[in-house]
C-alpha positions in Angstrom: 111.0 -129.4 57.0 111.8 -131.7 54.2 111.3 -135.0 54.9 108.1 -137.0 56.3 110.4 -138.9 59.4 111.7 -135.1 60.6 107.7 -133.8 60.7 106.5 -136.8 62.4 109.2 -136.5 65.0 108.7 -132.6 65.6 105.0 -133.0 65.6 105.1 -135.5 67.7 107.6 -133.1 70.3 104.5 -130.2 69.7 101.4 -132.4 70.2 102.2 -135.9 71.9 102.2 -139.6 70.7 98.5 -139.5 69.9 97.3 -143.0 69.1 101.2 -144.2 68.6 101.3 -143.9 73.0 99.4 -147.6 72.8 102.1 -149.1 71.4 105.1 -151.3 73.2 108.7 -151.1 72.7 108.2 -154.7 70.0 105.5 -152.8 68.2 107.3 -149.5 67.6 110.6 -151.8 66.6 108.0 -153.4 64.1 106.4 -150.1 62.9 110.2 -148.9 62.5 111.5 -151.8 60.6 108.0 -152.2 58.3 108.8 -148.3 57.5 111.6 -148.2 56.8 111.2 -151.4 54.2 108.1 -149.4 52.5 110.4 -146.1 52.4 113.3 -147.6 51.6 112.7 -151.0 49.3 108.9 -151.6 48.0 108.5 -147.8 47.0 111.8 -147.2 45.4 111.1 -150.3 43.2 107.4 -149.1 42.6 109.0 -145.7 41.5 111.1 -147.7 39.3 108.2 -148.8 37.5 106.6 -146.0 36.8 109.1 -143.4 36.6 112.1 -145.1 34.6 109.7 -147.8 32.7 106.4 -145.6 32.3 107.2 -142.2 32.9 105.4 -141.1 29.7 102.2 -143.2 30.7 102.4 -142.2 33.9 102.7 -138.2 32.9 99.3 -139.3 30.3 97.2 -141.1 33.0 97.9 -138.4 36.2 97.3 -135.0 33.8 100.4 -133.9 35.1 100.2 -131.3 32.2 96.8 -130.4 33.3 97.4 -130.6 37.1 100.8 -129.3 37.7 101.4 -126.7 34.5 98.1 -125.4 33.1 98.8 -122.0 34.0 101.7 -122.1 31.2 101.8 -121.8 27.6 101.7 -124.9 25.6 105.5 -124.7 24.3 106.4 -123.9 28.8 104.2 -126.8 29.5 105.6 -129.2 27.0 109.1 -128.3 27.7 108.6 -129.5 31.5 107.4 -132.3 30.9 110.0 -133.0 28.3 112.4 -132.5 31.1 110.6 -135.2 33.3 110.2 -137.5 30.1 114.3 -136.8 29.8 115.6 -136.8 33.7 113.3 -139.0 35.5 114.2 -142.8 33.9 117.9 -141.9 34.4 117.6 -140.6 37.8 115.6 -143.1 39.0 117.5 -145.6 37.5 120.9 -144.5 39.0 119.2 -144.8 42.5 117.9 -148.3 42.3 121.2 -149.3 40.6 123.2 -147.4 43.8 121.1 -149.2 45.9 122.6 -153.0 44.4 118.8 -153.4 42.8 120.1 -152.3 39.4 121.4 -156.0 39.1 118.2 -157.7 39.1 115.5 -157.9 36.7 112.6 -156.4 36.4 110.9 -160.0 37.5 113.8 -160.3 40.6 112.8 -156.5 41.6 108.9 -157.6 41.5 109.3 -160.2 43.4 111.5 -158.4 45.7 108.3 -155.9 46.3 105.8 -159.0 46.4 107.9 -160.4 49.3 107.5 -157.4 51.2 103.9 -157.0 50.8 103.4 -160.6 51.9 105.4 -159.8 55.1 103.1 -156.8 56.3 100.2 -159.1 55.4 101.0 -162.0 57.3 101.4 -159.7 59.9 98.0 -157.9 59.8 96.4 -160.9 59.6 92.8 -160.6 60.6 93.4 -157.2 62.8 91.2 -154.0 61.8 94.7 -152.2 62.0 98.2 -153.2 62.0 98.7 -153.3 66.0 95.1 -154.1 66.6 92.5 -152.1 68.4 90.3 -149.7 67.3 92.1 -147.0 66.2 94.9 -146.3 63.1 98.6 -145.5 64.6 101.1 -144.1 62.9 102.1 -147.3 61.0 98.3 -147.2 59.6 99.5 -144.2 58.0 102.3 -145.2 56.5 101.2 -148.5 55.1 98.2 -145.9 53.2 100.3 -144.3 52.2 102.4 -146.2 50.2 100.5 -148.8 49.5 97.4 -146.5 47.3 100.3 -145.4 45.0 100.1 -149.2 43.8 96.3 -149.1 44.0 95.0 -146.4 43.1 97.2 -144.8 40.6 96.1 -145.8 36.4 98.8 -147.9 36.2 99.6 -151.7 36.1 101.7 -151.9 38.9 103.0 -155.5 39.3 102.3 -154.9 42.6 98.8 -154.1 42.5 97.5 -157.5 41.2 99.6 -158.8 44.0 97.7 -156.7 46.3 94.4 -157.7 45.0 94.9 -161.5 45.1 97.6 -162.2 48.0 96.7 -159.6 50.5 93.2 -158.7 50.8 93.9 -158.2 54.4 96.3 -155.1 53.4 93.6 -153.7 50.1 90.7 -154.0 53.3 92.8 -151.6 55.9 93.7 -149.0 52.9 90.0 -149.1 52.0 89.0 -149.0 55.6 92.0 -145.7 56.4 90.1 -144.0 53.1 86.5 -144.6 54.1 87.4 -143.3 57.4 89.8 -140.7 57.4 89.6 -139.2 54.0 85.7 -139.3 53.0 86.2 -136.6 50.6 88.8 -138.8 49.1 87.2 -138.9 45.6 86.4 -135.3 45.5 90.1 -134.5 46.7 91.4 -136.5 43.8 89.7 -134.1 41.1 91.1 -131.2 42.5 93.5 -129.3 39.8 96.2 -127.4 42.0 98.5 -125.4 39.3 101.8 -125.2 40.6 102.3 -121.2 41.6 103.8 -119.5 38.0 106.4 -118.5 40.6 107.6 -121.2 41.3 107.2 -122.7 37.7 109.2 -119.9 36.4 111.9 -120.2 38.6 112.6 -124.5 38.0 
C-alpha cells in the first residue's frame, strides 16, 4: 500500500479508531486540515531545502553511501548517488514550482513554512498533546513525524531555528512522542539497513 493516508485508513478498517475514537467531528476537521498542510506545504518546502539546495550535504551528513549502498562496489555506489546528486534538485524543483511555490524565494518559501509551524503551535498551546488528554492521537503522529526531519536531521533547516525559539511547545511534544513511544530511538538511528542487492541491482 503505497501511501501513509491509504494504511491509516485500512488499519484503521482492521483494528478500530484507537486513541483517534476521543476525538469530535471539529477536532478530526482540525487533524485533517493540520495534515494535510504538513504533507502537502511545510514538508514539500523542507524537501526543497535539502534535496534541491543541499542534496550533496544532505547525502554527506545521512551516510546515505554507507546506509543505503554498502553492499556495492565503490564505482555502483558512487554511480547512485551520482544519480541522486543529478535527479533530485530538478525533480524536486519541478514540484514546488507545479505547486505555484517555484515563484517565491527562498526567504518567501521560509516564511511560508514558519507560518505554518506558528499555526500548530498556537494551537497546542500548553496541551501535553495536540487534542489534550493523556494520550497521542493520530495527529501526535503526524506532527512527529514531520516535524524531527527539521530537528533532528544534520542540517540547517530554516525551520529548525524556528522551532527552537518560536515553538517550544511543538520541540516539547516531539521530545515527549520520542521519549515515550520510541525509547530505543537513538539506538534505532545507528542502525545500517543496506538496501537488498536485489533490489539495488534492479533501480
Amino acid at each position: 500500500i503505497p501511501d501513509s493516508n491509504v494504511i491509516l485508513a485500512r488499519l484503521r478498517s482492521e483494528f478500530g479508531e484507537g486513541t483517534d475514537a476521543k476525538l469530535t467531528p471539529a477536532q478530526r476537521a482540525v487533524a485533517h486540515a493540520f495534515t494535510r498542510t504538513l504533507e502537502e506545504h511545510t514538508t514539500q518546502i523542507g524537501f526543497y531545502y535539502r534535496y534541491s539546495l543541499h542534496v550533496e550535504e544532505f547525502i554527506d551528513k545521512m551516510e546515505i553511501r554507507e546506509r543505503l549502498y554498502s553492499q556495492m562496489s565503490k564505482e555502483e555506489r558512487e554511480k547512485k548517488i551520482q544519480g541522486w546528486v543529478k535527479s533530485m534538485p530538478e525533480y524536486i524543483s519541478n514540484k514546488i514550482k507545479y505547486r505555484g511555490l517555484g515563484k517565491h524565494t527562498e526567504e518567501e518559501l521560509w516564511s511560508f513554512a514558519n507560518d505554518d509551524l506558528r499555526a500548530m503551535s498556537d494551537y497546542l498551546g500548553d496541551k501535553e498533546w495536540f487534542f489534550g488528554g493523556n494520550e497521542a492521537t493520530t495527529m501526535d503522529c503526524v506532527l512527529f513525524g514531520h516535524i524531527t526531519q527539521f530537528l533532528y536531521m544534520p542540517l540547517d533547516f530554516p525551520q529548525k531555528a524556528f522551532l527552537r525559539n518560536k515553538c517550544p511547545n511543538v520541540v516539547g511534544l516531539v521530545e515527549r512522542f520520542k521519549s515515550r513511544y520510541w525509547p530505543d530511538w537513538e539506538e534505532k538511528c545507528k542502525m545500517v539497513t543496506p538496501l537488498p542487492m536485489a533490489t539495488t541491482q534492479a533501480q
